[in-house]
N, C-alpha and C positions, 0 to 999 in steps of 0.2 A: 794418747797415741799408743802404738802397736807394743811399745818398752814400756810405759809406764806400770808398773808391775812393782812397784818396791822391790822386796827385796827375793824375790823369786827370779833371778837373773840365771842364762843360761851358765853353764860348767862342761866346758870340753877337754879341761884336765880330768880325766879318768881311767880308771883301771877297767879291766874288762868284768863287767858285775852277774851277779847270775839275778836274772827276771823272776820278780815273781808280780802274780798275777794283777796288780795295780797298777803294774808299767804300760807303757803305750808301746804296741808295734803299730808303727803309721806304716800303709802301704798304697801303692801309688801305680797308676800306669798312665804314664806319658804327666801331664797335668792335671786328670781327674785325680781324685781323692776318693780311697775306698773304705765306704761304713758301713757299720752293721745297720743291716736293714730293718729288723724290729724296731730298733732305737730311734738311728739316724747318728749315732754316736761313734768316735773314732775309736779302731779295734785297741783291746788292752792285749796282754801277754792272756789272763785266763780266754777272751777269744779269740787267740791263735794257738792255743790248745785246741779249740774245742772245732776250729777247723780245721785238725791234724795236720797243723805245722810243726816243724821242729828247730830243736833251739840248734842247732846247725848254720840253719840259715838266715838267724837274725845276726846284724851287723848294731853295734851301737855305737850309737852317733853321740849322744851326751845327756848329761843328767839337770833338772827342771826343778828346781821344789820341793827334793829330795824323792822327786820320779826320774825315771830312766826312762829313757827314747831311745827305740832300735827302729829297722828297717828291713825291708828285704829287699835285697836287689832284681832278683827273679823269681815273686811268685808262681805258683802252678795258676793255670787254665782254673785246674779245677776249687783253688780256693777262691779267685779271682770272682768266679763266676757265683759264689755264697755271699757274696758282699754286690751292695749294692755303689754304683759311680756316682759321684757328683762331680760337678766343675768345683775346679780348687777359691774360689770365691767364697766359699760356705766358711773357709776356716776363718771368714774376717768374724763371726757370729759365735766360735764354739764356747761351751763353757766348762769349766772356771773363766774367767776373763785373761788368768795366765796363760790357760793352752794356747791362746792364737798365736803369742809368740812361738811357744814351742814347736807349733804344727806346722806354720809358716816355712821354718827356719827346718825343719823338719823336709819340707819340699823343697828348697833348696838345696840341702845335700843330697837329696835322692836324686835331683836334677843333673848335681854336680858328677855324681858317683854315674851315674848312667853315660856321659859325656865324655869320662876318662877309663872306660875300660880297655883301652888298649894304649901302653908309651906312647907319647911323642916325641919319643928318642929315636926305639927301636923297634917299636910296633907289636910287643912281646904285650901280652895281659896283665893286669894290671889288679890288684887287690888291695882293700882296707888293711892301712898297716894294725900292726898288735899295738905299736906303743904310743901313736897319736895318730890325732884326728887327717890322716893324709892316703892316699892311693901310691903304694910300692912297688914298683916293676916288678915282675916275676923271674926275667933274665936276670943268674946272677954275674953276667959282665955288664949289667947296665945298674941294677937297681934304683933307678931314676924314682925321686920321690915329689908329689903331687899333692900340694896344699889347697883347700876350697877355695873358688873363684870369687874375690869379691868384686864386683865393676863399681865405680864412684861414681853417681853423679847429681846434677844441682839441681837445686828449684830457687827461683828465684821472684820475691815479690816487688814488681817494680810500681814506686809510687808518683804519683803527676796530684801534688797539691794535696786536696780532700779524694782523690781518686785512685783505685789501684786495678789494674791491667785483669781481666781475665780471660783464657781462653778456650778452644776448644779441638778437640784434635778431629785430625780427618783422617787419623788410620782406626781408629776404633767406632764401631758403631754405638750411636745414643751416648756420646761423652757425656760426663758430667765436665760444670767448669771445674777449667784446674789453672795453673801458675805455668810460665814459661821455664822448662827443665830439659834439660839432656844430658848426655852422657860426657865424661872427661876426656879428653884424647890425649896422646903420647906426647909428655913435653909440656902439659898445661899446668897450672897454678888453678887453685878452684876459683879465684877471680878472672883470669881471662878467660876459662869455661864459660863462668857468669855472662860477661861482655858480650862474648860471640857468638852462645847462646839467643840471648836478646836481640842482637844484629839480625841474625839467618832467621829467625822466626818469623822477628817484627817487623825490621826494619830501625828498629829505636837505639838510641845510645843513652849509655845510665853511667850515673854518677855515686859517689857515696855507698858502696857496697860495705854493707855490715854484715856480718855473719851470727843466724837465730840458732840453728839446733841441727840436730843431724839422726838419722834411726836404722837400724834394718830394714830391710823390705823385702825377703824371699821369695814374693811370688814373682819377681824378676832378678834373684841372685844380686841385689845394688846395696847401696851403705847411698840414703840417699841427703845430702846436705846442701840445708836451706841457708838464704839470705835475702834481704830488703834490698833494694835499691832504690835512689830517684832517678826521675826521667832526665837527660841532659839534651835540651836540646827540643826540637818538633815532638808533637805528639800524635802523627799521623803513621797510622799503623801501614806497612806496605807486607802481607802475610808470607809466608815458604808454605806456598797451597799445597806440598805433598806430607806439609807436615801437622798444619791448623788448619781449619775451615772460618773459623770467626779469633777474634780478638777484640773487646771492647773495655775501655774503661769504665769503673761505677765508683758510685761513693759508699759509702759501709750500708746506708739504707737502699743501696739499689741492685746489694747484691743478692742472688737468686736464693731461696731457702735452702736451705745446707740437706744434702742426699742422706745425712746419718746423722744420727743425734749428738756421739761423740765419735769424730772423727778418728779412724784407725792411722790414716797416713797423716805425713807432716803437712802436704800439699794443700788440704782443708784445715787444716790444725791452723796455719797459717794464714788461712781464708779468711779464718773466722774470728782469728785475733785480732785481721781488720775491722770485721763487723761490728766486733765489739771495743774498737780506740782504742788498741792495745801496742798498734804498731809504732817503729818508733816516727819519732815528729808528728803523731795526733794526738789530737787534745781530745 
């Protein structure tokens, strides 16, 4: 999965360090992802020299593998336009196999930092504080301080016998399968998440909720955490069509070939530890 990294885990206790040119400035506009276009590789500090950036306007976000990651919150047009976009999908593939974290987690706080430039106190601008990783009002009768967004929410694999649930959404085009998941709401425990999750999707009620693993996930700002369930009950799926298009059960041999060879999300990580009788109650 997307952590699995030993011991190259991020570090957002930092000081403010000075760049040199092995560090990454990741830069971003909207959800594209901006690369050097020779390459296809994400920009370092020596190529934001060398597109007459200045160290002014890198903001840093945290250190990697004893690399530093900055950002900029408002590139020029004119650097913008020396780099070439991609859609932020690319980062599931970059290498070393540590950066995806990085770069991911990377998009995240540029997300985050873009979202909170201005209080939501006092409406006063808003800047990376000096001493940690937060957004501090710029009003000094407010100084209102802004820690990164993380949203929680669940995947959950529910199982019926030798069979486990997969589905497919119908807000995104050409889904791959995935596991019944959604977001936590104000007041929930991450098992009644689970429950009502699987309710509004399916229609089904589950039993036996165990708790697998839990990971990052940047490219939607989430902390996303898995768990198994069994079916309790009917196994007649009744769909939330603004949410699924299909839902069907399979057994480990009947499910679809896996879209990537090692799974970056938990959601297939968990697919595929069906596939291979690793869930719990299979033999």
């Amino acid at each position: 999965m997307i952590q699995d990294i030993g011991t190259k885990t991020i570090d957002t206790e930092f000081s403010k360090p000075q760049p040199v040119d092995s560090d990454y400035v990741l830069l971003f506009e909207h959800t594209d992802v901006l690369v050097v276009p020779e390459t296809g590789e994400l920009p370092t500090y020596a190529d934001w020299k060398a597109l007459g950036g200045e160290d002014s306007e890198l903001v840093h976000i945290f250190e990697q593998a004893g690399t530093q990651f900055f950002t900029v919150l408002d590139p020029s047009d004119e650097i913008k336009d020396k780099l070439k976009r991609e859609v932020s999908r690319c980062l599931r593939t970059v290498e070393p196999e540590w950066l995806r974290l990085g770069s991911v987690t990377a998009l995240h706080l540029f997300q985050w930092y873009q979202s909170h430039r201005f209080c939501g106190c006092c409406g006063a601008p808003m800047l990376p504080d000096s001493k940690e990783l937060a957004m501090r009002c710029t009003n000094e009768e407010c100084h209102a301080v802004t820690y990164p967004v993380i949203s929680p929410a669940i995947i959950v694999g529910i199982i019926n016998g030798d069979k486990i649930l997969l589905t497919k959404s119908s807000v995104y085009k050409n889904p791959v399968y995935a596991l019944v998941s959604g977001y936590m709401s104000v007041g929930e425990t991450f098992e009644t998440t689970v429950k009502r999750e699987a309710k509004e999707e399916t229609g089904l009620n589950i039993k036996n909720i165990r708790y697998y693993g839990n990971q990052p996930w940047g490219f939607s700002g989430a902390q996303m955490i898995g768990f198994w369930a069994e079916l309790d009950g009917s196994d007649q799926v009744k769909l939330q069509k603004d949410e699924l298009k299909e839902a069907k059960w399979y057994t480990a041999e009947e499910i679809p070939p896996a879209y990537e060879k090692e799974p970056l999300d938990l959601t297939h990580y968990m697919i595929e530890q069906f596939r291979a009788h690793k869930a719990p109650g299979q033999q």
